[in-house]
N, C-alpha and C positions, 0 to 999 in steps of 0.2 A: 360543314366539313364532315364527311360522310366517316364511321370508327374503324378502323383497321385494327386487328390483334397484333402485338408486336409479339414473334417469336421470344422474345427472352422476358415477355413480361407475365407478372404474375398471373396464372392460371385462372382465379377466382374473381380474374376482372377484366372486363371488353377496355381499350382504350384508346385511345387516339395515338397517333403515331408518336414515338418517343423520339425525342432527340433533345441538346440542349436549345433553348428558345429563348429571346429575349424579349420581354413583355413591356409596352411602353402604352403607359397611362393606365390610370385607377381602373377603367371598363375591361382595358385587356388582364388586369388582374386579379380582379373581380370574376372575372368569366371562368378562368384557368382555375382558382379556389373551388369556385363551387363546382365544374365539373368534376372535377379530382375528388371533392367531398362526396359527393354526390354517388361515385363508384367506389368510396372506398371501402374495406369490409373490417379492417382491425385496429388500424392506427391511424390517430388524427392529435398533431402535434402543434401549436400554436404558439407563439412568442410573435408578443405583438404590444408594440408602448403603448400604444393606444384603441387597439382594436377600432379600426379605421370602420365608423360605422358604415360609408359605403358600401365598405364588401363584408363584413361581419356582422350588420345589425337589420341583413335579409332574411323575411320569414323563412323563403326556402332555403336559403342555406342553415336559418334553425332547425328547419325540422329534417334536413338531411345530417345535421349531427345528432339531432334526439336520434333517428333511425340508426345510426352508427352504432352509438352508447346502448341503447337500447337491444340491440340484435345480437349481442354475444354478453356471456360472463366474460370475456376475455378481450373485449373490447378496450381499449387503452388511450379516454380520450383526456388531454392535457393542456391547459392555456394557461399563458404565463403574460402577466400588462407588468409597465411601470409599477403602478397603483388605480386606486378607483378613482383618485381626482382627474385622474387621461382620459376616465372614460365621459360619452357626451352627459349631462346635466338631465336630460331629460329619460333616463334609463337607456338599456341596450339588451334585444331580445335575447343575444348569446350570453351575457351572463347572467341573466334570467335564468335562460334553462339550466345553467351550468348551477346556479341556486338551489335550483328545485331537485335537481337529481345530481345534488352533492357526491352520491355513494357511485357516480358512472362518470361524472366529468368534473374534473380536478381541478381548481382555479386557484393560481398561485399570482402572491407581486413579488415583485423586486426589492430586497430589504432595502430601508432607507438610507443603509452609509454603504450601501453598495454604488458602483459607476451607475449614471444612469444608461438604459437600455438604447440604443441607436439603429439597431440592425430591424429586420421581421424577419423570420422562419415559418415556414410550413411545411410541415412533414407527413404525408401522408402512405400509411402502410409502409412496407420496406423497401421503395424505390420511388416515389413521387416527392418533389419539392417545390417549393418557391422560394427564393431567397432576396430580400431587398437589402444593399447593404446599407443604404438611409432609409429609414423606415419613412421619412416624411419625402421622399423623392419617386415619385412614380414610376420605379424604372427594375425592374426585378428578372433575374435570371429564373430558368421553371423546366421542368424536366419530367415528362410521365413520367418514366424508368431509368433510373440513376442509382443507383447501389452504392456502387461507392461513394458518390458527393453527398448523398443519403444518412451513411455512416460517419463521414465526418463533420456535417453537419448535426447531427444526433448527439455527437462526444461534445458541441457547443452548445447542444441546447441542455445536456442532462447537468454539465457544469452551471449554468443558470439557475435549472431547477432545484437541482442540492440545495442552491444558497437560498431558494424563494421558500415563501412562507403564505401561510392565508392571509387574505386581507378582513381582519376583522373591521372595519369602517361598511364594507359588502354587506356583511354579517347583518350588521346593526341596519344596513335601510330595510331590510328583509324582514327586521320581527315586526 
């Protein structure tokens, strides 16, 4: 699909034509993630129960978030799981990085007498998203440039965040 600049989108980024889109299966949301990563330049927001290794535990999509986190002080990159028993058994590159460069990517869980987490969010810069509202259902609404749905999406994810905390179990496979 050849990139079009959408008149109302962010200046500081080429992208594909915006509209709302409904994404049906892991590949087609997989695909949408990492583009969107891949161009964004400030903000990369993540709630995710499990950090679906398919689309989260790709080299390139790590090192299109090291490049994120890395390329500004003002960078704002945040992931939020269940806990680290969601995530696969045999390690996962993205919380890796997120390990190593603790002071540029934030990893928070979900306190334990909180609801468990049901939904995924992705929030990238001030107008891209992805939204699944079963996280375990292949089926996700996605939108380059969305401002508003962006925003109130954002007020669900910052109310999660408030209540999240680090996951010291992370901590401890790490030393």
């Amino acid at each position: 699909m050849p990139l079009k600049r959408n008149p109302n989108s962010n200046p500081d980024s080429t992208d594909r034509e915006s509209g709302l889109v409904r994404l049906e299966g892991l590949e087609a949301i997989r695909q949408f993630i990492h583009h969107r990563v891949a161009e964004a330049r400030r903000r990369l927001w993540i709630l995710s129960p499990d950090l679906n290794a398919f689309i989260y535990n790709d080299p390139d999509l790590v090192d299109a978030v090291s490049a994120l986190a890395r390329r500004s002080r003002h960078a704002d990159v945040r992931i939020l799981i269940q806990d680290s028993r969601s995530l696969p058994s045999g390690g996962h590159r993205l919380v890796d990085l997120a390990l190593r460069i603790s002071s540029r990517i934030h990893l928070r869980r979900q306190p334990p007498d909180e609801a468990r987490l049901d939904e995924s969010i992705v929030l990238i810069d001030s107008g891209g998203y992805l939204h699944q509202r079963r996280a375990a259902d292949p089926v996700a609404m996605a939108d380059a440039y969305a401002p508003p749905r962006v925003q109130t999406l954002e007020g669900r994810f910052r109310t999660f965040w408030t209540h999240a905390m680090p996951d010291p179990e992370l901590r401890r496979l790490k030393i």
